[in-house]
N, C-alpha and C positions, 0 to 999 in steps of 0.2 A: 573378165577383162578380154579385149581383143582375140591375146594371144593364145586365152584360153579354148574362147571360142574356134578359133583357128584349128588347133589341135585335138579338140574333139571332133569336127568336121573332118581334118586329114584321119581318124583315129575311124571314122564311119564311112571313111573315102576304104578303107582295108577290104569291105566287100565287094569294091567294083573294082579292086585290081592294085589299087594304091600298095605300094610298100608298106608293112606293118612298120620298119623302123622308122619312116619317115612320120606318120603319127605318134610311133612313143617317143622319140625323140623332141617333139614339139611340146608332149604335153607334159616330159619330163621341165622340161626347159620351162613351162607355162606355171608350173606348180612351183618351181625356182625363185620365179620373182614375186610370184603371189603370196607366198610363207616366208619370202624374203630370209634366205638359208644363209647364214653369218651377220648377221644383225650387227650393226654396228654397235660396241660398245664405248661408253665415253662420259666422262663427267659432264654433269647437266650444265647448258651455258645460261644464263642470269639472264631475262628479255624483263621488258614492259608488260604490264595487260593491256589485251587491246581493246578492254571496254573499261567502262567505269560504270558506279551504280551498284546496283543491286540485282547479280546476276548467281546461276546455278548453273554446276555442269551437269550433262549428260551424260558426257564420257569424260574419262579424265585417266589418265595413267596412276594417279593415286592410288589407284581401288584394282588394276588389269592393265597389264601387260601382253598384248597388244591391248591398247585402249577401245579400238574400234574393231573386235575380232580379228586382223587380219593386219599381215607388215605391208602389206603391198600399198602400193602408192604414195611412201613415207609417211605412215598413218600410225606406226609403231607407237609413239606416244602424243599423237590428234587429241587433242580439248577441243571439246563441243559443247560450246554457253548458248544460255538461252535468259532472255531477262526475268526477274521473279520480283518485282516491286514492292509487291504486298500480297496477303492471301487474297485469293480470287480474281490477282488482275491477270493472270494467265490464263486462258481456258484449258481444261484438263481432257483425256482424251474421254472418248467416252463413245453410243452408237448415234448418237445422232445430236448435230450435225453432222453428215457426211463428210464435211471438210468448208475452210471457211478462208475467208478471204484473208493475206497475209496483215490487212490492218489492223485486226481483229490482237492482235499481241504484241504487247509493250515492245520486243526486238525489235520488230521490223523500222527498220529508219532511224537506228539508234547509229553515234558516230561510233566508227572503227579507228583504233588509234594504231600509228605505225609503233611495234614492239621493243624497235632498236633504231639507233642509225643505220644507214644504208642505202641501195643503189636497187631500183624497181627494176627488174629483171623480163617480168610478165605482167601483164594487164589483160584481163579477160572480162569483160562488160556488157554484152549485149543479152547474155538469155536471160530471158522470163523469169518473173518471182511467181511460181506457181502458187496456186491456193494449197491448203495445210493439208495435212494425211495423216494426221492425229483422230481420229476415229480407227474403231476396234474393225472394220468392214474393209477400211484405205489401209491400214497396216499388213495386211493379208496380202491384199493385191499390191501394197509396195514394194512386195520383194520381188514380182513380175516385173513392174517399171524399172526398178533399180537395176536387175540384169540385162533389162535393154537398153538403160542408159549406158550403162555400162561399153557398151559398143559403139562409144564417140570416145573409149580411152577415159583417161583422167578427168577432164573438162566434164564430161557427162555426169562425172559424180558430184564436182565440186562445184560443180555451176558456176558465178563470177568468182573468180578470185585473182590474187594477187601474191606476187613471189619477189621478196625482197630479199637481195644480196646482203648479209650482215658480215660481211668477212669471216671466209672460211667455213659457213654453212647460209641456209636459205631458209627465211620463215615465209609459210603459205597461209593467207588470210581466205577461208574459202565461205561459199554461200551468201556470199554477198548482192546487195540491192541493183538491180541492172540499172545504168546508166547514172550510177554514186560516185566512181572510180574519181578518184579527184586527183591521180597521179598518171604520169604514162613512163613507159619502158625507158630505162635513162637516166632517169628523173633522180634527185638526191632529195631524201627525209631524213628528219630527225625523230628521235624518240619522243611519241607523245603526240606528236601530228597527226591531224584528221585526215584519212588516206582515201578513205570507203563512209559506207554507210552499210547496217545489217540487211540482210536481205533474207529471199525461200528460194532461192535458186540451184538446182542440181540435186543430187541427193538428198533429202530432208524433209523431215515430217512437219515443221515448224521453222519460222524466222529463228535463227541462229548465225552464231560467227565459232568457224571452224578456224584455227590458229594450229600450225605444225608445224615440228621444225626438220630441216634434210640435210644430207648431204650434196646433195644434186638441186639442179637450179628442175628439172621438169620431174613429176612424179614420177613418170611410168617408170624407173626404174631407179627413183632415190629408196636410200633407207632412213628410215625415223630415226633420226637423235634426240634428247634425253631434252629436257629446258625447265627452268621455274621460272617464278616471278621473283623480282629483285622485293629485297626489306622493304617493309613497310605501305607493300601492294593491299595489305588487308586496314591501312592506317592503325596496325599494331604494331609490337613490337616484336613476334615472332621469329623472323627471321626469315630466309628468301621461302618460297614452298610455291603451293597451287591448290584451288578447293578441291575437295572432295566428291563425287557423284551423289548428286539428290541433293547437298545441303547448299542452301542458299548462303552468300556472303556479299557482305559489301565491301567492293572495290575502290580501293581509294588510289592508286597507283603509289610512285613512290616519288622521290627526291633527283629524279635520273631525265627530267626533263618531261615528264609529263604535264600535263593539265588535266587536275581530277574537277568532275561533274561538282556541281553547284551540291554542297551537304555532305559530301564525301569528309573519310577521316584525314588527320593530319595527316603529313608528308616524312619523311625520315632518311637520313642516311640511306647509301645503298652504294651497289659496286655497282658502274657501269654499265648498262643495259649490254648486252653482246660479249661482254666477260665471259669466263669461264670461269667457276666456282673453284677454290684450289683446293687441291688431291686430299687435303686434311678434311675439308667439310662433306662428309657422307654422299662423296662421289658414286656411289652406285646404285643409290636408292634417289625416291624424292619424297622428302618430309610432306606430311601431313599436319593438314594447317585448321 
């Protein structure tokens, strides 16, 4: 991050005369927000999913806590979906191709649905949908790109995205399709609304839709709050939850104002997208679905 960067520079500024406190200071201060020290705790609030279909996470707080290694940027509990149709229509990583164009898999230009009601906060649309980096050669050298992306702040990781005001916290749509954004700063949605479109923009190896939820309306210094999907997001009868890492599910949203894809399961009861689960339902965990 930035301020990381910042603080090891003041920290290697110490040999030409700099103040040692004035580097550790900075990089005490830089390690603060990046491990994000007092993490928010809080009963998970109830959203939509913002895909429908037949998708898999990558990351998911189900399985890890931070989900995406790291609190920083309210990523604490970040789901990262990727579409999974059927065997084979994903391409898998592998050495070669090098990297391939974002059409090449089912995500890319899949609709993004707004999670909850609420007021669009942020709209960031114009970068690039980079080609994949899903090969074993681009995965090496992506941790290179990634720390330089890194050096435009938050935006650099999350590529397009989107921050919507849900009363009392903020859900972030990131890695989104440049020029999809079908809402601007302002703007009032409802749950279930087409906002976006998936994209490969910013951090990411593949077309995906990164969904997170904060405290804070801008990353660089929200912390990840907790969220599931409301009942009947899997057209079962489960109960609220979120998938698992690796295992494919299909997404049928729920009863809460959605429009589930064409073949999706039924719809069911459900509490209000943006609720808050009451303190009886295993407020400190998130059931596995």
């Amino acid at each position: 991050m930035p301020l990381m960067w910042a603080a090891t520079l003041a920290l290697l500024a110490g040999y030409l005369g700099l103040s040692w406190w004035v580097g550790g200071t900075l990089f005490a201060a830089a390690l603060a927000v990046y491990l994000r020290l007092g993490t928010v705790r809080c009963a998970p609030r109830v959203l939509e999913p913002p895909v429908r279909g037949r998708w898999m996470a990558l990351t998911s707080p189900v399985d890890n806590v931070p989900s995406q290694g790291s609190h920083a940027y309210g990523q604490t509990h970040a789901l990262g979906l990727v579409a999974e149709p059927g065997a084979g229509a994903r391409p898998d990583i592998g050495w070669r191709p090098l990297s391939r164009p974002p059409g090449d898999f089912p995500a890319f230009g899949r609709p993004v649905y707004a999670p909850a009601d609420g007021t669009v906060v942020t709209a960031h649309g114009r970068r690039r949908d980079h080609r994949s980096r899903n090969s074993w050669p681009w995965l090496f050298g992506a941790v290179v790109e990634n720390t330089l992306r890194e050096l435009r702040g938050p935006a650099g990781l999350l590529g397009n995205h989107l921050v919507i005001d849900v009363g009392g916290a903020y859900v972030l749509l990131g890695h989104l399709e440049r020029g999809s954004l079908a809402v601007r700063p302002g703007e009032r949605v409802r749950a279930g609304q087409v906002v976006a479109r998936c994209g490969n923009s910013g951090a990411c190896t593949e077309p995906q839709v990164r969904v997170q939820l904060m405290d804070r309306p801008g990353p660089l210094f929200a912390a990840g709050l907790p969220f599931v999907w409301a009942p009947g997001w899997n057209g079962g009868a489960d109960g609220a939850g979120l998938p698992e890492t690796w295992r494919p599910v299909v997404v049928a949203g729920s009863g809460c104002g959605a429009v589930p894809e064409e073949g999706a399961g039924p719809e069911s009861e459900s509490v209000p997208a943006g609720q808050e689960i009451p303190e009886t339902d295993y407020a400190d965990e998130v059931r596995r679905t």
